[in-house]
MARNUTOR-205419 format. One line per field, with one value per residue (C-alpha): residue number from 1; residue in one letter; x, y, z. Coordinates in Angstrom, 3 decimals, m for minus. Example, Ala and Ser with C-alpha at 12.3 -4.5 7.8 and 13.67 -1.06 7.14 Angstrom:
# residues 2
num <- [1_2]
residu <- [A_S]
u <- [12.300_13.670]
v <- [m4.500_m1.060]
w <- [7.800_7.140]
This chain:
# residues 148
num <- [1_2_3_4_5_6_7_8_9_10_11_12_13_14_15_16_17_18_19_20_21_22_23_24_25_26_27_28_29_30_31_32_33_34_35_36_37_38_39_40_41_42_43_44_45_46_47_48_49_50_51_52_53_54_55_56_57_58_59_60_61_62_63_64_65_66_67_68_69_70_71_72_73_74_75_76_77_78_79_80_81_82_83_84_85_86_87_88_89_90_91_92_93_94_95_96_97_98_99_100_101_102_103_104_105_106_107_108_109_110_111_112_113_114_115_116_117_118_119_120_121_122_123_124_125_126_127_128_129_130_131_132_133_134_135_136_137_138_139_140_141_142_143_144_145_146_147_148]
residu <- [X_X_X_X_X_X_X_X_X_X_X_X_X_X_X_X_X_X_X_X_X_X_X_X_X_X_X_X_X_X_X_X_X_X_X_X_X_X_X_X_X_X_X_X_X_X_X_X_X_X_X_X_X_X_X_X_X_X_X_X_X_X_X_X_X_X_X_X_X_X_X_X_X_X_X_X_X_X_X_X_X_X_X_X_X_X_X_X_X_X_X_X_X_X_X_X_X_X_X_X_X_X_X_X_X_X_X_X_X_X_X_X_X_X_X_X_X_X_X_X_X_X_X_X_X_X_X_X_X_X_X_X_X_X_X_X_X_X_X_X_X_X_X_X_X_X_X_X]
u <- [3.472_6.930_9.903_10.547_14.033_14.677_16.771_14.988_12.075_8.450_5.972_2.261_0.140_m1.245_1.975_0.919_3.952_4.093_7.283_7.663_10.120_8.427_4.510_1.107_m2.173_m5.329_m8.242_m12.024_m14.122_m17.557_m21.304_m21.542_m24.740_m26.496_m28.904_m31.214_m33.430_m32.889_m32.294_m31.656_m29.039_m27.224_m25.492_m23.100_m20.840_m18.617_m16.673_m13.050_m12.165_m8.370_m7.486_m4.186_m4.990_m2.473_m3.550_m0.807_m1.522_m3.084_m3.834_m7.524_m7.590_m10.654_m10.917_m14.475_m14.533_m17.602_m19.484_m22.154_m23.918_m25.622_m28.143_m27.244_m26.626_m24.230_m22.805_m21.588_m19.645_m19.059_m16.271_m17.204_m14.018_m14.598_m16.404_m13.430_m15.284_m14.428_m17.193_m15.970_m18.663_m17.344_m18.185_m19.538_m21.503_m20.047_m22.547_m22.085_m19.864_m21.921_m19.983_m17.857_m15.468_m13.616_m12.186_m12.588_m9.640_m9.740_m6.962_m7.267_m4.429_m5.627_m4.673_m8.237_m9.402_m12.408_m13.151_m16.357_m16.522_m19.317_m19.626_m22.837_m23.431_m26.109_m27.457_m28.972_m30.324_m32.225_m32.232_m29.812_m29.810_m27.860_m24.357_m22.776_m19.581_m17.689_m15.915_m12.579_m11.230_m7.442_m6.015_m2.030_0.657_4.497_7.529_9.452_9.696_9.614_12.041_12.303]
v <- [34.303_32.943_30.802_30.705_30.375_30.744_29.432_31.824_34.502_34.604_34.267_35.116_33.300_30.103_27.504_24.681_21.538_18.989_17.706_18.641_16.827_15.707_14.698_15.860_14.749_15.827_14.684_14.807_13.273_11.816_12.078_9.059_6.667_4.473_1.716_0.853_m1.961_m5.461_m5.707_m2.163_m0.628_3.270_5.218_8.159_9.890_12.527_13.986_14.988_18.029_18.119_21.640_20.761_21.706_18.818_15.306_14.581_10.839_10.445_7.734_7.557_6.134_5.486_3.915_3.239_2.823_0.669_m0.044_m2.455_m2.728_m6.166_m7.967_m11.032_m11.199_m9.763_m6.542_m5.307_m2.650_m1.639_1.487_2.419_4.819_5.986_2.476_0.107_m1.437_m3.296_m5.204_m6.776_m8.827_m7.049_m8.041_m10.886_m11.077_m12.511_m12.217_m10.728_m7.789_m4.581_m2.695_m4.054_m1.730_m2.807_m0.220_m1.432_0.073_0.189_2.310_3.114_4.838_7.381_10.421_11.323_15.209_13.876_11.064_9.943_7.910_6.143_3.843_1.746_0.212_m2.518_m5.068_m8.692_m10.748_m10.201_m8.467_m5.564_m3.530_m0.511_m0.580_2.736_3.660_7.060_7.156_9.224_10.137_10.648_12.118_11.583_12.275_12.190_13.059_10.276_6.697_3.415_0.999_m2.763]
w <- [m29.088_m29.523_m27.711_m24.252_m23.249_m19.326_m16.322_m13.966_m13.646_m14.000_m16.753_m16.744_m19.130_m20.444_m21.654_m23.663_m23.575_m25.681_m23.715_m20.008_m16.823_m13.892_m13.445_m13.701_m11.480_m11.414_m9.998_m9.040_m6.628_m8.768_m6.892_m4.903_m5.260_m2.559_m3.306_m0.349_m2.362_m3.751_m7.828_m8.082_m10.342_m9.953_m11.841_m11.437_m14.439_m15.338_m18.340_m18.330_m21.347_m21.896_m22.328_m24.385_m28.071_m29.223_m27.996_m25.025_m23.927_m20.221_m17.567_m16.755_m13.293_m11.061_m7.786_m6.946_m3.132_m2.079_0.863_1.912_5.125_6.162_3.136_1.181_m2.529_m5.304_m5.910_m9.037_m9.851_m13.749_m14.269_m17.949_m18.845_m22.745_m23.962_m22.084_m19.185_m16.059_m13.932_m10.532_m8.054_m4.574_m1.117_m0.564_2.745_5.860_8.823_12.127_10.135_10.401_7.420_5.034_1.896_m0.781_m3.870_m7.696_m9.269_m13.227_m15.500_m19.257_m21.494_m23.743_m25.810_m26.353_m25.695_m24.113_m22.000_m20.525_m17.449_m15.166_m12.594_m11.627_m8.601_m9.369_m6.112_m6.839_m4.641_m0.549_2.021_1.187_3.472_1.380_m0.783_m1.876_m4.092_m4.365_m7.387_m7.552_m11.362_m11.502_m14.658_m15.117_m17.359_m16.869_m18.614_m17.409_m18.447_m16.052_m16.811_m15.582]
């Protein structure tokens, strides 16, 4: 317990900052989900704790990297990120292309401890053959500012 005051040396422990230079990044790969029917809707979610005891602001980022193989009809992808949603209609189908991938990207601000996010992959329409997503979370903060 107490003030730190260094220019060099080592410190073993747990330091909480409310202020801090440079940036931090974490990040976690979600469970993927595949669909292999027609009008079927899936689901995958995850919950990031903040182990900061004061609440530092963050950048919830997700990139939800999608796939579809051959099929006609819509897909939708929905990135829920603590009750702020984004919904995008990805890949349409062009024939004679075996695979096709395009990544939903969605970012939400928020100095909340806890955040829950999900992604749902949901298929509409014929002859799908299957459509996947593998959500990855990034978790940012920084110290610095961005100027224009």
């Amino acid at each position: 317990t107490g003030e730190i005051n260094a220019t060099s040396g080592k410190f073993s422990g747990v330091i909480e900052a409310r202020e801090f230079v440079g940036d931090i990044c974490g990040s976690k790969v979600m469970q993927g989900v595949s669909i292999r029917e027609t009008n079927d809707e899936r689901s995958t979610s995850t919950r990031y704790t903040d182990s900061a005891t004061y609440q530092i602001g963050k950048t919830i980022t997700v990139m939800a990297n999608c796939e579809r193989n051959g099929g006609s009809g819509a897909i939708t992808v929905t990135i829920n990120i603590n009750g702020q949603v984004k919904t995008a209609e990805v890949i349409p189908y062009t024939a004679g292309l075996p695979a096709m991938y395009q990544t939903v990207v969605f970012s939400v601000y928020t100095t909340s401890p806890v955040v829950d996010i999900s992604v749902s992959l949901r298929v509409r329409g014929q002859y799908t053959t299957s459509a996947s997503v593998w959500p990855l979370v990034m978790v940012s903060r920084s110290g610095n500012n961005f100027t224009n």
